[in-house]
N, C-alpha and C positions, 0 to 999 in steps of 0.2 A: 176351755179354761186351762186345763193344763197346756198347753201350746203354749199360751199367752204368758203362760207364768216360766215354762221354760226361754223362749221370746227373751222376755225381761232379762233373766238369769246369765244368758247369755251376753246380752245389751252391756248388764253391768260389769261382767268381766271385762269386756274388752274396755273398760270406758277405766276399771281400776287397773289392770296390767297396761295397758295402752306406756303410759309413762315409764315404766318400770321397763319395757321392750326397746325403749325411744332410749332411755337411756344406757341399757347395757351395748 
């Protein structure tokens, strides 16, 4: 369970910086 929820945490960062990296 914890994997899965760090997993996620992870997933979601790259998915909110993702843009923010693209565009600096």
């Amino acid at each position: 369970m914890k994997d899965d929820i760090d997993e996620l945490k992870v997933l979601m960062n790259f998915i909110i910086n993702y843009p923010f990296g693209s565009a600096i």
